[in-house]
N, C-alpha and C positions, 0 to 999 in steps of 0.2 A: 368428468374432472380432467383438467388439462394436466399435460406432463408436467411442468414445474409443481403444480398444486402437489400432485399424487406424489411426485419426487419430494417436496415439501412433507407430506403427508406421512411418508414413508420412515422418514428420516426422522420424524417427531417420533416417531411410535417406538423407535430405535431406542431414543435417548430417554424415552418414559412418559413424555410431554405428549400431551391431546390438542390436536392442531382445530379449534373452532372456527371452521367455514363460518363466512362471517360479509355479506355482500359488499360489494365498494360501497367506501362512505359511510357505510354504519358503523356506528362506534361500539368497542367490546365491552361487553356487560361486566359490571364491577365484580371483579372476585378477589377474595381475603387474599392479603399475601401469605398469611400462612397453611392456605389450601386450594395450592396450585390444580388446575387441569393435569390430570396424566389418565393414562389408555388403562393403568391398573387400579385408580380410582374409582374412574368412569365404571368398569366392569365388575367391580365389589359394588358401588354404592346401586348397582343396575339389580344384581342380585338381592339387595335387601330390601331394593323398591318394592320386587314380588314377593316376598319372604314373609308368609302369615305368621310364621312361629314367632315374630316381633309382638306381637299384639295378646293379650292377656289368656284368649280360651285357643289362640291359632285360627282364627277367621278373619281375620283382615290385616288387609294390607297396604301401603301405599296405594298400590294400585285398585285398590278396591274404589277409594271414591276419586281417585284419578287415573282413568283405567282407559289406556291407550283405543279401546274399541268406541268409545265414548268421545273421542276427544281430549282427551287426558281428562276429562271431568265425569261424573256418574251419570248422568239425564235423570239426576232427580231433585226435586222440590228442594229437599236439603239431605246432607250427608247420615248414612245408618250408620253406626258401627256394629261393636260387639252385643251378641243376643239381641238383635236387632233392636237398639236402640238409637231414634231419633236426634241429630242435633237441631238445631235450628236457623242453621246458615246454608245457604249451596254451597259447592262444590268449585271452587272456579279452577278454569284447565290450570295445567303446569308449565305447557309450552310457552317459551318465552318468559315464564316467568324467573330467567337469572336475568333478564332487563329490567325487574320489578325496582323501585328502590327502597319498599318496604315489601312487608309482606301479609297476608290475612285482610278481613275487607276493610278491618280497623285499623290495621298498619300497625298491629303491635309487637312485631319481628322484625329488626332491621335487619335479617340477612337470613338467607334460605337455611344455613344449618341451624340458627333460633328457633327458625319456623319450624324444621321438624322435630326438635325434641318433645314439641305441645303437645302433638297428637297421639303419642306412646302413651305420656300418662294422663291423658284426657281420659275418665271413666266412661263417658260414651264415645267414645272413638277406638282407639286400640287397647284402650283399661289398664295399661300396666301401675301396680303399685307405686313404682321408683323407676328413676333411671338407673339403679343401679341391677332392679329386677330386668331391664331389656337386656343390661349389658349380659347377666348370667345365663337368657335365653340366649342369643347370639354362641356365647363362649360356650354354650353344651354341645355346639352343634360342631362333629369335627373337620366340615371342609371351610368352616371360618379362618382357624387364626392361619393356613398359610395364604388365606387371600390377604389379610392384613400384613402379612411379613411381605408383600410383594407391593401392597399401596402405601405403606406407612415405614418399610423397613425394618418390623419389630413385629410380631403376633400380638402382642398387647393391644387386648379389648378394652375399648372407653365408649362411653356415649359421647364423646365430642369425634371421635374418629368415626363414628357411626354416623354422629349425622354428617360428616363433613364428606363421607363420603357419597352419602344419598345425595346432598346436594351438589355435589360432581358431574354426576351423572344427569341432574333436572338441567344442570346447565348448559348441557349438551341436546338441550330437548327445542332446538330454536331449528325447523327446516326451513326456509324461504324458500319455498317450493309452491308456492300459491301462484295464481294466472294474475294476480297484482304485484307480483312480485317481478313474473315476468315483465307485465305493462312498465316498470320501472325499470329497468334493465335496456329499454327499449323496441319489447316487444308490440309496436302498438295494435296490432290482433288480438293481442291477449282478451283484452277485455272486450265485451260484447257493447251495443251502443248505449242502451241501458243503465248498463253497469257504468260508463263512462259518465250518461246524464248524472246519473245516482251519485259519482264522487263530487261534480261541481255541485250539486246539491248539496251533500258533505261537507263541502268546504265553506256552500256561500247560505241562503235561503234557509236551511234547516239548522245551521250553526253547531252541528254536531262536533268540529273540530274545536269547539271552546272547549270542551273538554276532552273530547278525544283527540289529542292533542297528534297532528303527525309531522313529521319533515325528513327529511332524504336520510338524514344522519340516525333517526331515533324513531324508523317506523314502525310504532307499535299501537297508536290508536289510544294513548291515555296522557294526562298531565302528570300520574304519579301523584293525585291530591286527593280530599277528600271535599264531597257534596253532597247539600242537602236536599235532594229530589222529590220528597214526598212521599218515596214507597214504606222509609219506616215509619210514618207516625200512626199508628193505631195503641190506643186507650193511653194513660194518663201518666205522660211522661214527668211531670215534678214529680209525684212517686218513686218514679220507675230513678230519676237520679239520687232522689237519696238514699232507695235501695243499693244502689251502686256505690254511691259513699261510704256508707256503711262497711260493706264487704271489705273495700280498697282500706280502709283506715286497720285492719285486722293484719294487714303486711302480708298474708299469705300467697306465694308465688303461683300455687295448684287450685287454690280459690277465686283469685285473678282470672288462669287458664277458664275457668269451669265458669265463671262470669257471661264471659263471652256464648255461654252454647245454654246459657238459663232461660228457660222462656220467659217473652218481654224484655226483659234487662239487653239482652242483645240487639234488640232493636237502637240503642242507644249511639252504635256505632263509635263513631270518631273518638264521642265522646269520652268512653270510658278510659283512654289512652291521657287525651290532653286534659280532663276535666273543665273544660271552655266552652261556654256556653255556646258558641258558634258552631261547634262540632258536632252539637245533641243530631243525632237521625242521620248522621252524614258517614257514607261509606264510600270507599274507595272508586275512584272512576276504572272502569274495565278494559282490559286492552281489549281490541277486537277483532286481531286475527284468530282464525277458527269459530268465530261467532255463532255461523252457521251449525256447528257442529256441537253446541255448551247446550242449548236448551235444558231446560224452563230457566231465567234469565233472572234478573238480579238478587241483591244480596241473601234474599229469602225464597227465593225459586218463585216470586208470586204470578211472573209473567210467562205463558207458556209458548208461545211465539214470537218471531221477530215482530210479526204485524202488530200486537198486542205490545210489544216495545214503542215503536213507532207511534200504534194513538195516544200509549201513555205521553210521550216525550210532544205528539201535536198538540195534546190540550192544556199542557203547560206544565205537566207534573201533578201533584196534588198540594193544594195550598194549605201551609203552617207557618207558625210564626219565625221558622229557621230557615224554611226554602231560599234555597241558592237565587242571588239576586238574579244568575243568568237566565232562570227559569220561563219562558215564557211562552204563551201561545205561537204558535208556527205558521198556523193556516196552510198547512203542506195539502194538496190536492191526494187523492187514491194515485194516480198514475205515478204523480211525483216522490211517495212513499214507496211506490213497487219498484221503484226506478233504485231509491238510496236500500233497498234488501238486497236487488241485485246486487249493487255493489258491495255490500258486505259478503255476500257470497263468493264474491271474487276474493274474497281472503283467504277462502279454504286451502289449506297447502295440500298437493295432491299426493307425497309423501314425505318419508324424512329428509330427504334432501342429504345436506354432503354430511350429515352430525349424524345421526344414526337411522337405524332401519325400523321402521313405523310396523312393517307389517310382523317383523321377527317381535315387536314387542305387544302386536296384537297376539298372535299364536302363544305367546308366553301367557298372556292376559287369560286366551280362551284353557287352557290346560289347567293352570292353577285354580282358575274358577269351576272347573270337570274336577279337580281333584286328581288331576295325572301330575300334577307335580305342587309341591309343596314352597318352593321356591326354584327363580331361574336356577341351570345348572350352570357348575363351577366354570369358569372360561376357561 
């Protein structure tokens, strides 16, 4: 960090404000105005990421299925929570996700503190009753309310303070510390020759950038849309939507939530959000930094390798009557697929870069999952 930045840097932390490193050119990820970046946010909402005693029996945590040793994401097929119960969606990492513009594979959170109130009273994820049950665990606990008199001003517990401040802290979770990050900066060593074939393949021959959308300003490797690729259509989806009608027509908020994690019904994707018929199977396009690091891969963990990405995406996806018009055979050769993994492997950031420290929030990771600590300690 150079002296103006660190001077910059210093001087934020002073006045309360969290200075997000943020490369030239790229544009700063949308955040509410009424839930500014500050350094005592950031370091409450960082504590309740690891904090099992959010979750119904105390075993899980944010970070359980976005668990910094993983990637931010778990390496599994789809998310466990409590008593180890199954959902039926992966895990997608956290990083970078305050550039999302929605959120979940359905996009049915427009904003990251949406997104986490779900998963508290998701019965298979952290179980809680009520949001008003999370806030009474939090508030038992007594090195809380003076981190909230120091983030919020006041000790007073809410679930909207809670999430706002969880999603504080994801939004600090962007390192651009990757060797394409460097190549962009103009390192042009960074990347290997491989890796270099691999992105004009990217951009041209393999047309991964139609959806994975990138440019100087907004590189994140996604359009923020949703498509329909083929990996959800298994058994008989006119069913599977008027079951989904059904539910939706009963107005329940937590029935909605629980929609999404029902086996089958979630297959439904987009769906369930715009009830459009274009939407049926179509899930969120993925950003694809850290790619290399997510495995097993899309919206239902069914692909266990990048290779195993790649022939899905050469043979054209799998054919239904909603597949994305872009969909199409490639005829990408073996060499010219090893060529485009390179290059996604040049995504992997090699730490947290100038926004926080990667490895402080693995050791955190590894202790609470040993049981040496039950959430991070107090800042």
């Amino acid at each position: 960090m150079g002296f103006k930045a660190a001077t910059k840097r210093s001087l934020a932390t002073v006045l309360g404000a969290f200075a997000l490193y943020l490369p030239k050119g790229v544009l700063e990820p949308l955040i509410p105005p009424d839930n500014p970046l500050t350094a005592e946010k950031v370091a409450l909402g960082k504590k309740l990421y690891f904090d099992k005693r959010l979750s119904a029996d105390g075993t899980v945590s944010c970070a359980t299925c976005h668990d910094p040793l993983h990637g931010f994401a778990d390496g599994k097929a789809v998310a466990v929570g409590i008593r180890g119960q199954a959902g039926a969606r992966n895990s997608p990492t956290v990083l970078y996700t305050g550039f999302s513009e929605v959120q979940f594979w359905d996009g049915r959170a427009p904003t990251l503190e949406e997104q986490a109130k779900q998963p508290l009273i998701n019965p298979v994820e952290m179980g809680q009753p009520s949001h008003d049950a999370v806030v009474k665990a939090v508030a038992s606990q007594p090195e809380y309310p003076p981190l909230f008199q120091q983030a919020f001003g006041s000790p007073q517990i809410t679930i909207d303070r809670i999430v706002q401040a969880i999603a504080t802290f994801e939004r600090t979770l962007a390192p651009f510390s990757s060797p394409f990050d460097r190549f962009l900066a103009g390192e042009k060593t960074a990347l290997s020759d491989a890796a270099k074939r691999g992105f004009q393949l990217f951009l041209g021959k393999a047309r991964c950038v139609t959806c994975h959308e990138f440019n100087a300003s907004f590189p994140f490797f996604t359009d923020n849309k949703f498509h329909n690729i083929g990996v959800a259509m298994k058994g008989n989806f006119e069913a599977l939507a008027r079951e989904a009608q059904a539910i939706q027509a009963k107005g329940n908020k937590e029935a909605e939530s629980a929609l999404a994690h029902k086996p089958g019904v979630e297959a439904l994707g987009r769906w369930i959000v715009t009830r459009e018929p274009k939407d049926i199977g179509a899930f969120k396009t993925s950003g694809l930094r850290n790619v290399a690091l997510t495995a097993p891969y899309m919206h239902d963990g069914s692909l266990k390798t990048l290779e195993e990405v790649m022939d899905f995406y050469n043979r054209g996806g799998e054919p239904n009557p909603n597949l994305d018009g872009g969909m199409r055979p490639l005829n990408l050769t073996k060499e010219e697929i090893a060529d485009i993994i390179e290059f996604m492997k040049s995504l992997t950031d090699e730490s947290g870069g100038k926004n926080f420290d990667w490895e402080e929030l693995k050791e955190l990771s590894r202790k609470t999952r040993a049981g040496e600590l039950v959430a991070a300690p107090a800042p």
